[in-house]
N, C-alpha and C positions, 0 to 999 in steps of 0.2 A: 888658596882663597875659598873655595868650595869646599876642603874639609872644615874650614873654623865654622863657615854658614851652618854645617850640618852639627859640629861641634855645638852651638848654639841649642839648637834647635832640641837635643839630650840637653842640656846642662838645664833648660827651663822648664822643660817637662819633667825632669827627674825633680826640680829641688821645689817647684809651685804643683805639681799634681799627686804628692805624696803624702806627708804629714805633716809639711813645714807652715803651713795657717793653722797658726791656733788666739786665743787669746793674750790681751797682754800680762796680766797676772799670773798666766802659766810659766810663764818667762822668766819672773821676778822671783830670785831666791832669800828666800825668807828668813836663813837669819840674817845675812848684811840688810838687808830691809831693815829690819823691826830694829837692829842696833844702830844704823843710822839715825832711826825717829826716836831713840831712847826710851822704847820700851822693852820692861824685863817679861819676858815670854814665862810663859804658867799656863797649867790648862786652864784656868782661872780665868784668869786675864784673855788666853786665845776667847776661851768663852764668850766673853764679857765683849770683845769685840765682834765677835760673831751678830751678836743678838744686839747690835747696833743699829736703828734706824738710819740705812744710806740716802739721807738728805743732799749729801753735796757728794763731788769727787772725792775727797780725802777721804772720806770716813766708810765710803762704799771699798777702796783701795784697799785700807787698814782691815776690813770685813774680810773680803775674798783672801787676803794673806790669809789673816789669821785662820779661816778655813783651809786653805792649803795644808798651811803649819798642823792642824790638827790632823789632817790625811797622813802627812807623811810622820807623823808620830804617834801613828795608831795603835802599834803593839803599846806603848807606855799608857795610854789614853782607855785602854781597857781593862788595863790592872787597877784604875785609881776606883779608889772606894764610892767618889761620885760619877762612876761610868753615868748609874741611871740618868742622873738630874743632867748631864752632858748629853747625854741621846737624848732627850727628850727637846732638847733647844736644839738637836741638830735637825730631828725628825718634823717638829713646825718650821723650823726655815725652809728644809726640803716641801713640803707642803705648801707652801707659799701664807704659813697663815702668821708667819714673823720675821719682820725686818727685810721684806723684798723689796725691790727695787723695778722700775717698771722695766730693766732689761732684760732681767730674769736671772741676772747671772748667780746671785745666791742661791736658791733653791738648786741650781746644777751643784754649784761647789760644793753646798751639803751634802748632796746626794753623791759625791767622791768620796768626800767625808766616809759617810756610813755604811759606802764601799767598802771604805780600806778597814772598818770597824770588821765589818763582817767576811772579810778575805773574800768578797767576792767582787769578780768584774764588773762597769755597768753593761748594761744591754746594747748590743749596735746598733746603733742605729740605720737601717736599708733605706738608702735612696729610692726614689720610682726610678723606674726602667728608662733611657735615654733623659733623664734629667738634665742634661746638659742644653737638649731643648730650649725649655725653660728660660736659662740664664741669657739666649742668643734673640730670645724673640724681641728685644726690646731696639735692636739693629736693624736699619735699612734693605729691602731687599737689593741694592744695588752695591752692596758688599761684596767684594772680591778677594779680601782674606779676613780671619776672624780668629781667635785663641780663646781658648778657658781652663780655667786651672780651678779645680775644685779640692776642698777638703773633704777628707772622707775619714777623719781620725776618731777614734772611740773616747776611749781615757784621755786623761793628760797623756798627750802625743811625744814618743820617745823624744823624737828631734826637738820637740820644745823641753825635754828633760836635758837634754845633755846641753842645748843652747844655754839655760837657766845656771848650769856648771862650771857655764866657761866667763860669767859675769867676772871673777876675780883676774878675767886677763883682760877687761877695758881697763884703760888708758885713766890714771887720776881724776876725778872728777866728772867721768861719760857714767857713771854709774848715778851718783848723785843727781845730775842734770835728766838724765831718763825718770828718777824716779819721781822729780818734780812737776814734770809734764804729763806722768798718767795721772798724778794728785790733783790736776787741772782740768783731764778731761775725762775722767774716769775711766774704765775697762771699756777696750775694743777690743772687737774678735772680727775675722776675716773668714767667712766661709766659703768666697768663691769670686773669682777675678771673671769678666768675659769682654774681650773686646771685641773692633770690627773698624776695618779702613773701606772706605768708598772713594770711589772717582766725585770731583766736584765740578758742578757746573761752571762754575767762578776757575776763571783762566790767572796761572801759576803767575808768581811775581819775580820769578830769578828761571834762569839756564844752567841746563844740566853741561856737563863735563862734554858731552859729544857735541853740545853746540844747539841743542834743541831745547825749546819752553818749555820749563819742568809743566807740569800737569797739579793742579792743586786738590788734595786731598780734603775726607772730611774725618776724622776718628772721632770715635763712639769708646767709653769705658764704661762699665756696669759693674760695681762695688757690691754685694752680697753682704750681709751680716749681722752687727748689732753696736749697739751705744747710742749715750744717751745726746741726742745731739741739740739738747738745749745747753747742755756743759761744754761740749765743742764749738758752740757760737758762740756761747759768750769767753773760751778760751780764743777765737780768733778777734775776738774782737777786741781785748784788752790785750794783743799783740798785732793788732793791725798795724803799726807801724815799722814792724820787721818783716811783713809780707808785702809790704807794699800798699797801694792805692784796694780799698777796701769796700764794695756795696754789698749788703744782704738783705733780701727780702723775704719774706715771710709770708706764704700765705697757704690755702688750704686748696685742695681738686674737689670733685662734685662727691666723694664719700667722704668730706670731712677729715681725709688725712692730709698732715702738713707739710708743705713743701718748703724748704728754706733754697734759694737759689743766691750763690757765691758769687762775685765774678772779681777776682782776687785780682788782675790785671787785664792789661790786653790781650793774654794771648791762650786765653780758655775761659770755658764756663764750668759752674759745678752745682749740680742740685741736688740735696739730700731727700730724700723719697720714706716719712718717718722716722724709726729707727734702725731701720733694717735696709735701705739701698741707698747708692750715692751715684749717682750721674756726672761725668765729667765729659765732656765733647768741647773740639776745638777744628779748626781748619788750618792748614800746612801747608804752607806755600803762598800763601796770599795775606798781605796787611788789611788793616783795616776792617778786619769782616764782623758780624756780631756773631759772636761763637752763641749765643742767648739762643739763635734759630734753633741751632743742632740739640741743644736741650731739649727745646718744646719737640723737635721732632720724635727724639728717644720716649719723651710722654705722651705722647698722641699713640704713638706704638703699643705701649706699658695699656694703655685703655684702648685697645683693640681697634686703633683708626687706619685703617694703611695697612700695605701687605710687610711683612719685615726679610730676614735675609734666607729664612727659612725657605721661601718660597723665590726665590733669586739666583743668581750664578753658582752658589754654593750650594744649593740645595742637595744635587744628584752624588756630589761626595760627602756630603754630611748623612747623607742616608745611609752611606757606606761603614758608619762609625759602630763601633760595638755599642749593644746594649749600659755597659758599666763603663762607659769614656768615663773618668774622671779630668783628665788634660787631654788637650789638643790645639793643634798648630794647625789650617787648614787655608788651603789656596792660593794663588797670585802674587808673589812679593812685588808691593808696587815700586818702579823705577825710581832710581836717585843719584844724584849725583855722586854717590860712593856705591852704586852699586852696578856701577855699566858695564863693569868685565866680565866676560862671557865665563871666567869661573864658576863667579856666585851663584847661587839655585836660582831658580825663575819660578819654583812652584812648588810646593809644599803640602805633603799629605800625614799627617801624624797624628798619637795617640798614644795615652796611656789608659791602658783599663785596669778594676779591679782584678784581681786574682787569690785563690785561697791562699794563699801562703806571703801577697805582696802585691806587685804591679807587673803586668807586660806592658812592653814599651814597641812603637812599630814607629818606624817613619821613614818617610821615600822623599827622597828628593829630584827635583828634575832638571839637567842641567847642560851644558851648551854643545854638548860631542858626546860621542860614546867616548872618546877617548880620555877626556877628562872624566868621566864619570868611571871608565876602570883605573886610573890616577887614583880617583878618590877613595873607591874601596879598599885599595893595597895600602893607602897612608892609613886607613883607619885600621886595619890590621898590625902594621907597623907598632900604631901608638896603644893598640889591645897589649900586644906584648912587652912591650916601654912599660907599661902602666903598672904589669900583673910583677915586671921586675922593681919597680919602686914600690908596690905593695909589699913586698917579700920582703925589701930591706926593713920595712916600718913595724915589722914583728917584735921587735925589740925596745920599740917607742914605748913606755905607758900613756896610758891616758885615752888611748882609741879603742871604743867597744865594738866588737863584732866584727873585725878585720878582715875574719875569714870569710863572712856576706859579702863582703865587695870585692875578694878576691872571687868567690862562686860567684857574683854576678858579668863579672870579668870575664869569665869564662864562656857563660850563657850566650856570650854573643855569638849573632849571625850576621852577614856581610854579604850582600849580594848586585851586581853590575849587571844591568839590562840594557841594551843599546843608551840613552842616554840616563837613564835614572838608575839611581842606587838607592837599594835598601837596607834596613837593619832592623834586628831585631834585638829586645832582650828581655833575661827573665832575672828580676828585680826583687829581694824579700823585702819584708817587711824590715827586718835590724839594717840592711842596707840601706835606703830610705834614710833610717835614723839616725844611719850614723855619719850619713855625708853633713850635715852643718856641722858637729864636731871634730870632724876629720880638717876641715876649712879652716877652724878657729886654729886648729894644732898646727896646721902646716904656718899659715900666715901670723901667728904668734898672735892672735888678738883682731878684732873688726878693723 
């Protein structure tokens, strides 16, 4: 029971703190795209798309392909005798002085664009130092665990290359149905997840498994990103009746940015903060409540009212965090009726940092005995060596890029038992990273 917790505990740090957030058009492979919509691809035409005012979803869609399309057919696209006149509408998009859109995302995709023109990378972009900060301050300081999982990807992110490869193994029709719902709400990107569970004043409404009143929680999520979220209102609301009972309102905070607040049923709220955050808070364990509180509380924070979790029970191990956390798992798992056996962790210390060549991965777990906790080290060694032997057979599979990364990272591991906690460590490239959501697709035959 205590190895799967800890199993967890890597499998979400590895595949949300790596390069797996990217946008949705990175995803979308462009020629099933463009011959689904019955257009004949030409630099001409990609052109001609490009340099389309993105008034609505579909036609901002149809843009950022067609600039993908041009990226990845860059050697052909610098032989044609109109290179110049083609750079020249790549170079004003990237500029923002043709065809942007208030997300911004053309000017990027240009700017890959005439990356790939010029065989050069783009520039990394360096996070500030404990960024991660940042994303947690909009949480209560009576928080007793918290997660964040940030992107840190440059380019178009490998793992969204090979995700975008394995489109021809959805299932008849999950390809077409996907591509009619970004035409809806045009291009989302995800740059950073961060949640936080707190204790609630408000007494639980069911009994846990030993016989005791659950305790009612309060959860806080904090969305990071971009899109245009006048396209995603009015996409929920010409499907309000497949989400259920539907209110939105609309209104602005004291600098004039707009807040749309959701509350899609009874049993959460959700408020978009621009086009760039999205707030979701709800209470767990208790009927009835107005999740709407937990909102306002997230934006009284966001406007510097109130102390947040920074300064709270997690404080003194969030301090403990590397400069370059990009993910982390950190504190308290609060009790549940499926969690009262003295197997499962009780507390939780983790991270993934940048690293030159990829990610380190750290996480300790603390758990009911020493004895269990040397249990759990030996099974995770056990399945190091199970794993490094089913990687060995998959040599001979096509279709899996950079095999031998996950077999070196396999290796990297360290495994260590201290009266009740167990730790681990490992060291993570970058091709490993990118090649676990491909590896996923190939073993499961498809999402």
């Amino acid at each position: 029971m205590a190895f799967v917790g800890l199993s967890e505990v890597f499998l979400v740090l590895l595949m949300f703190g790596g390069e797996t957030f990217t946008d949705a058009v990175s995803l979308v492979p462009t020629a099933p795209y463009f011959k689904s919509r019955n257009v004949e691809v030409s630099h001409d035409k990609l052109i001609d798309l490009a340099g389309q005012n993105p008034s609505d979803p579909k036609t901002q869609i149809l843009q950022l392909v067609a600039l993908k399309a041009l990226a990845e057919d860059s050697a052909k696209l610098k032989e044609s005798p109109k290179i110049k006149e083609y750079r020249a509408v790549l170079e004003a998009i990237a500029q923002g002085k043709k065809a942007k859109d208030r997300t911004g995302f053309a000017p990027e995709y240009a700017l890959k664009a005439l990356a790939a023109l010029d065989g050069k990378p783009l520039p990394m972009k360096e996070s500030p130092a404990r960024d991660f900060e940042q994303g947690l301050s909009w949480f209560p300081k009576e928080a007793i665990f918290a997660g964040q999982f940030a992107n840190r990807a440059t380019n178009a992110s490998l793992s969204g290359r090979y995700l975008a490869e394995s489109w021809d193994k959805l299932p008849e029709g999950i390809a077409e149905q996907a591509f009619g719902v970004i035409e809806q709400i045009g291009n989302v990107r995800i740059d950073r997840i961060s949640f936080a569970v707190a204790p609630s004043k408000l007494e639980g409404d069911r009994f846990l498994a030993v016989g005791k009143r659950s305790k009612a929680l309060e959860i806080f999520v904090r969305v990071t990103g971009r899109l245009n979220t006048d396209w995603m209102v009015a996409y929920l609301r010409k499907n309000a009746d497949n989400v259920g009972k539907l209110k939105i309102d609309e209104t602005k905070d004291e600098n004039g940015t707009e807040l749309t607040a959701i509350n899609p049923h009874d049993h959460l709220s959700l408020m978009y903060v621009g086009d760039a955050e999205l707030m979701i808070a709800a209470y767990v364990r208790v009927r009835y409540a107005d999740h709407q509180n937990l909102v306002q509380k997230m934006l009284g924070l966001r406007s510097g009212k109130g102390d947040n979790l920074l300064k709270g029970p997690l404080s003194a191990e969030l301090k403990k965090l590397p400069e370059k956390t990009t993910a982390l798992l950190v504190g308290t798992i609060p009790e549940s009726d499926w969690l009262t056996q003295k197997e499962f962790p009780k507390h939780v210390f983790s991270y993934l940092k940048s690293a030159p060549q990829g990610r380190d991965l750290f996480a300790e777990v603390t758990l009911g005995s020493a004895e269990i906790a040397e249990g759990v080290a030996k099974d995770i060694l056990a399945s190091q060596k199970w794993a490094l032997g089913a990687l060995d057979g998959l040599k001979a599979m096509p279709g899996i890029p950079n095999l031998g990364a996950l077999i070196a990272t396999l290796e990297s591991l360290q495994v260590q038992a201290n009266e009740t906690k167990v730790s681990v460590r490992l060291a993570i490239s970058n091709d490993a990273i990118a090649t676990l959501p491909a590896l996923m697709f190939l073993i499961r035959g498809g999402p």
